[in-house]
NUPA-476465 format. One record per residue (C-alpha): x, y, z; chain. Coordinates in nm, 2 decimals, padded with zeros to 4 digits. Example, Ala and Ser with C-alpha at 12.3 -4.5 7.8 and 13.67 -1.06 7.14 Angstrom:
rec xx:01.23 yy:-00.45 zz:00.78 drenza:A;
rec xx:01.37 yy:-00.11 zz:00.71 drenza:A;
***
This chain:
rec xx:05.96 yy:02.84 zz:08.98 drenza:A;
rec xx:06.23 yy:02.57 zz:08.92 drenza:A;
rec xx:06.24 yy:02.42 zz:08.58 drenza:A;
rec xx:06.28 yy:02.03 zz:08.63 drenza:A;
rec xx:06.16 yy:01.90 zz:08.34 drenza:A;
rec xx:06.28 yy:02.07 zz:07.94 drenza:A;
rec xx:06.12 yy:01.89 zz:07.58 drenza:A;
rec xx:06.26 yy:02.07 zz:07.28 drenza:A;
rec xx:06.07 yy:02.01 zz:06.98 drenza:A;
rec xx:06.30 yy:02.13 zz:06.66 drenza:A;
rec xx:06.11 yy:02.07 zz:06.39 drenza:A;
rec xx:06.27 yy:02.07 zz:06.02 drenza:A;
rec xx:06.06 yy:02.09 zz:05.75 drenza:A;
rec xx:06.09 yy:01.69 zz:05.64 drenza:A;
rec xx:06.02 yy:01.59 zz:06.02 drenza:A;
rec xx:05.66 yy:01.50 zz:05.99 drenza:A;
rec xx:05.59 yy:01.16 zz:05.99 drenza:A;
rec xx:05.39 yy:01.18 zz:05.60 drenza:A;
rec xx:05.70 yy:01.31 zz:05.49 drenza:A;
rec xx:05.55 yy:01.67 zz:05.39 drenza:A;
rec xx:05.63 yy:01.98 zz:05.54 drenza:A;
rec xx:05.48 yy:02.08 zz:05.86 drenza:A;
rec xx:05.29 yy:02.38 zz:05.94 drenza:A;
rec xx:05.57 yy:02.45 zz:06.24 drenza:A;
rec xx:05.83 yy:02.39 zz:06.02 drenza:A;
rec xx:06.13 yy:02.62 zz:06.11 drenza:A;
rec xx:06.02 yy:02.68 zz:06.48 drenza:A;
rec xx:06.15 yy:02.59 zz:06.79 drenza:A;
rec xx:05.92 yy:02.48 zz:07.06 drenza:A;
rec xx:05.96 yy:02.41 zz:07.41 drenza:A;
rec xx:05.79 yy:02.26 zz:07.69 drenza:A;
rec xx:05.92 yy:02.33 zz:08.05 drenza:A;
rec xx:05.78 yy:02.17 zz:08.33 drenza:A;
rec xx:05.80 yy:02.21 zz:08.75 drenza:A;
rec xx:05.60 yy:02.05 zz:08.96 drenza:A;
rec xx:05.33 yy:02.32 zz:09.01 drenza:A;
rec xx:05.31 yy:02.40 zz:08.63 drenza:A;
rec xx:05.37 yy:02.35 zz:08.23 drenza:A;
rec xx:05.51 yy:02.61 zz:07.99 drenza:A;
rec xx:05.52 yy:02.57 zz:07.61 drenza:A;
rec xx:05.73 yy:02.86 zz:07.50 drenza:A;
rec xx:05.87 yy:02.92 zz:07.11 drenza:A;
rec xx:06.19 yy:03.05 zz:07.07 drenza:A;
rec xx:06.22 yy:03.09 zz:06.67 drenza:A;
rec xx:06.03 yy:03.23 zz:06.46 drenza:A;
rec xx:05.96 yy:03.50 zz:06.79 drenza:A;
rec xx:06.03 yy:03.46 zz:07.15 drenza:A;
rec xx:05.69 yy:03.44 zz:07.31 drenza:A;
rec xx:05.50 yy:03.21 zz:07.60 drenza:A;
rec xx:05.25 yy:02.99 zz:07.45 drenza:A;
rec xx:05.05 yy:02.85 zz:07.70 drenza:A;
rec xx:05.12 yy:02.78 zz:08.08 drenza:A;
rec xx:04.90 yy:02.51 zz:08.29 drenza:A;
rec xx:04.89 yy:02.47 zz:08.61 drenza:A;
rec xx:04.98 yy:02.10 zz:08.70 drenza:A;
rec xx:04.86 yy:01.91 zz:09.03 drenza:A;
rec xx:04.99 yy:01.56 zz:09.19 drenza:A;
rec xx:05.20 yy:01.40 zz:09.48 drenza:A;
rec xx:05.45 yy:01.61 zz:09.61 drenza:A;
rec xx:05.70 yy:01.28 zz:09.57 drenza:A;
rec xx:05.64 yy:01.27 zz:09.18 drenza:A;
rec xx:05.83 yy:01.45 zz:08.82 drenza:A;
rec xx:05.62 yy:01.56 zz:08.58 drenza:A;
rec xx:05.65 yy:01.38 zz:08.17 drenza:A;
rec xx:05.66 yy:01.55 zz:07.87 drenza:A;
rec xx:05.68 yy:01.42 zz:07.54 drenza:A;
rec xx:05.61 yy:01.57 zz:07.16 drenza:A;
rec xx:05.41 yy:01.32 zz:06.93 drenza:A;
rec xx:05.33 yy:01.38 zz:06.56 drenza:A;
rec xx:04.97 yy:01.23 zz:06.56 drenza:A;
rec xx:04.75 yy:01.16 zz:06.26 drenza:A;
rec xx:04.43 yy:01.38 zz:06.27 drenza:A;
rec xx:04.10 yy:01.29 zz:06.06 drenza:A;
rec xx:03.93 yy:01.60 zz:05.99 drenza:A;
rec xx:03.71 yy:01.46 zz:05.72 drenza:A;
rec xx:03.65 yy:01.12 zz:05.55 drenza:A;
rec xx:03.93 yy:01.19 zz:05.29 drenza:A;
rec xx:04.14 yy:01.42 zz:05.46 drenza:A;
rec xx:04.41 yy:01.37 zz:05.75 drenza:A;
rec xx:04.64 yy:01.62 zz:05.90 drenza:A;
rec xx:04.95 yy:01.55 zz:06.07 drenza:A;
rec xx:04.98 yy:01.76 zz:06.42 drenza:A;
rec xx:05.22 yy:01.77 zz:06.70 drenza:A;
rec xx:05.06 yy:01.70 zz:07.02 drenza:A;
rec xx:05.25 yy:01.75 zz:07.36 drenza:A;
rec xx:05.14 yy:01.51 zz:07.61 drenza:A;
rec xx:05.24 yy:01.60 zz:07.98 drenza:A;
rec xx:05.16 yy:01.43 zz:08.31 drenza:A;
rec xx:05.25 yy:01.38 zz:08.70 drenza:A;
rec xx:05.12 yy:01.16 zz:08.90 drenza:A;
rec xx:04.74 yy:01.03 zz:08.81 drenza:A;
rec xx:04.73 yy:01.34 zz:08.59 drenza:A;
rec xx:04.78 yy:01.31 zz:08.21 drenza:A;
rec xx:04.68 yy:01.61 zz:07.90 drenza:A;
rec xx:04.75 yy:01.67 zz:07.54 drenza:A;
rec xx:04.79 yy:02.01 zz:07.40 drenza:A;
rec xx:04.73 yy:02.01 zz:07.00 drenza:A;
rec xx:04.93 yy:02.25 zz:06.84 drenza:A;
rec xx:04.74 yy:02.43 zz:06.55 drenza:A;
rec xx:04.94 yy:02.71 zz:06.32 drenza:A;
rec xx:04.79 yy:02.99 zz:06.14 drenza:A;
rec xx:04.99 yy:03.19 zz:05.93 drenza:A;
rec xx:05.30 yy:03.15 zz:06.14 drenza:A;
rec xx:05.10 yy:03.24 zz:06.49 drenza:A;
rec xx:05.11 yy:02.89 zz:06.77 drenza:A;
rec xx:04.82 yy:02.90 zz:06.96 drenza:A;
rec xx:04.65 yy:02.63 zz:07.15 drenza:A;
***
């Protein structure tokens, strides 16, 4: 597999777009990309692979990636703010939310 495609997402704990600390705060994400799939990998606070994704499209197209901090509602008074990696190739596009419990990333 040839990487053509790195996102880091460094995230210090004023980064989040509220201005209050974020769950992933102190971590290092990244997303790595060829053209037949997606890995999210974390490098602090442990080296592990997150997820992996297979991804499909034209032979004659890169794949995205970009990290977004995106406002979630998960009730009528409360919002969250979550990163999000979006990645796509060709006429395929999909968003992985990351969601952090007790210092553990899983999708």
């Amino acid at each position: 597999m040839q990487i053509c495609c790195i996102e880091p997402l460094r995230v210090s704990p004023v980064t989040a777009a509220s201005g209050a600390s974020h769950a992933v705060g102190g971590g290092l994400l990244f997303a790595m990309a060829s053209l037949s799939r997606v890995l999210v990998v974390a490098v602090r606070p442990a080296l592990c692979v997150l997820d992996r994704r297979l991804l499909t499209g034209a032979p004659d197209t890169l794949p995205l990636l970009a990290w977004q901090f995106v406002n979630v509602r998960t009730s009528e008074t409360e919002r969250n703010t979550d990163v999000v990696l979006l990645f796509a190739r060709d006429q395929y596009a999909c968003f992985l939310q990351v969601v952090c419990f007790h210092l553990l990333l899983p999708f």
